[in-house]
N, C-alpha and C positions, 0 to 999 in steps of 0.2 A: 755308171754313176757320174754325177755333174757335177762342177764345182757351183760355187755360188753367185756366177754370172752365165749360171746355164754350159759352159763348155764341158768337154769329155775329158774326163781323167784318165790319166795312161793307169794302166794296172800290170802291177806285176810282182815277181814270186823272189824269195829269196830264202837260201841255206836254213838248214835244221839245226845248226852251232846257234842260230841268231832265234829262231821261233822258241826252241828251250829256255833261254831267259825270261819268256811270257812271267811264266808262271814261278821262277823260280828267283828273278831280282827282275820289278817292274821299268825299274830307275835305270838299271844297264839294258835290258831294251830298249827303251826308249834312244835310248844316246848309242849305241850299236846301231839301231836302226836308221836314225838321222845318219851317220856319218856313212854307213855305207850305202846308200844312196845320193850322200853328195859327193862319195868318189867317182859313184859311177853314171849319177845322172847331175853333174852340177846344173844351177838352175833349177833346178826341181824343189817342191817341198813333198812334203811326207803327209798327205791330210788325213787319211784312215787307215788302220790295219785290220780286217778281219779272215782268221786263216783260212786259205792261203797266199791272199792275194794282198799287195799292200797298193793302195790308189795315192799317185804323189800328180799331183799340178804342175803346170807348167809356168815359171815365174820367169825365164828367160824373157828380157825385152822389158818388163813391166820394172815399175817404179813404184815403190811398195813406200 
């Protein structure tokens, strides 16, 4: 998958504490999901989830 200047999205996986909220409080996914990928990928955003991969961008460097 590409972002929307054409580059490749990093994709990757994260805990079953975190995908259980899907379905069960949409709003603490969401914010679960953000925060633990800006601990571990600061720089990054979060652009799609579908289980079980989540595709986050690379925003280091740029000027948003």
């Amino acid at each position: 998958m590409n972002d929307e200047f054409g580059q490749p999205m990093l994709r990757s996986l994260m805990g079953n504490r975190i995908w259980r909220l899907m379905s069960s409080d949409p709003d603490e996914f969401k914010r679960e999901t953000r925060a633990y990928f800006s601990r571990g990928y600061p720089g990054w955003t979060v652009m799609k989830v579908k289980y079980p991969i989540v595709f986050l961008r690379d925003d280091r460097g740029h000027k948003t």
